[in-house]
N, C-alpha and C positions, 0 to 999 in steps of 0.2 A: 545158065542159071544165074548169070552175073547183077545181082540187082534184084530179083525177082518176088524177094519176102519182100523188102521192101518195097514196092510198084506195088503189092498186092496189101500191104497194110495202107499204102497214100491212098486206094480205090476206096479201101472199104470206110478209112476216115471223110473221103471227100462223100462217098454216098451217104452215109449217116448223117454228116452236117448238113445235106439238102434235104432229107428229110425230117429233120430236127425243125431246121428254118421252115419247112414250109407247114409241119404240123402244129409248130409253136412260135407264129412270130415274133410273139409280144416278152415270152419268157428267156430274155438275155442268160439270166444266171444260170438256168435249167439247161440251156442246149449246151455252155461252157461248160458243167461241169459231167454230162452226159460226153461228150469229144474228150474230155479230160481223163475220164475213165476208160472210155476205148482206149486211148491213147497209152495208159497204164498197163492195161491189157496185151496191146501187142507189144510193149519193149519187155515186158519179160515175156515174152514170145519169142522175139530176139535172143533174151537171155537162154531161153532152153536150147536152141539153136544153135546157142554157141559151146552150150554142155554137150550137146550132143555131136559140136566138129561138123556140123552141117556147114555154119559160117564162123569167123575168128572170135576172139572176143572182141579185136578194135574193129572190126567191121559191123557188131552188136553195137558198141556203142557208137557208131560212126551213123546208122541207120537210127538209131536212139535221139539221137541230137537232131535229127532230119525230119523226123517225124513229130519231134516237140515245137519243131519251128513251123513246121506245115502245119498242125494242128491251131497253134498262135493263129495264124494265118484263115482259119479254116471261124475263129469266133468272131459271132455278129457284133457288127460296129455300133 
């Protein structure tokens, strides 16, 4: 299971931002702030995860930091 929340919040943020981009190419602000909210969404996802000792809290925030940078990553230029 080493990884596995995380691989599975990178999939669902990469699928959203191709279809974000491809329903709305023109609207920059809108698909940022739509990735931004998923985004919010799964680190405290992370955070329950970590109440609940499924994973640490520094591995919470470790996957936290990963997925803000993937998501950076993930808005149209």
């Amino acid at each position: 299971m080493k990884n596995t929340i995380y691989i599975n919040a990178k999939a669902l943020i990469k699928s959203e931002a191709k279809t974000l981009k491809r329903q709305n190419p023109k609207d920059k602000p809108y698909i940022r702030l739509c990735l931004n909210d998923l985004c919010n969404d799964l680190i405290s996802q992370f955070n329950f995860h970590a109440m609940k000792e499924t994973i640490s809290e520094k591995q919470a925030k470790i996957y936290a930091n990963w997925l803000s940078n993937y998501t950076a990553d993930q808005h149209p230029k």
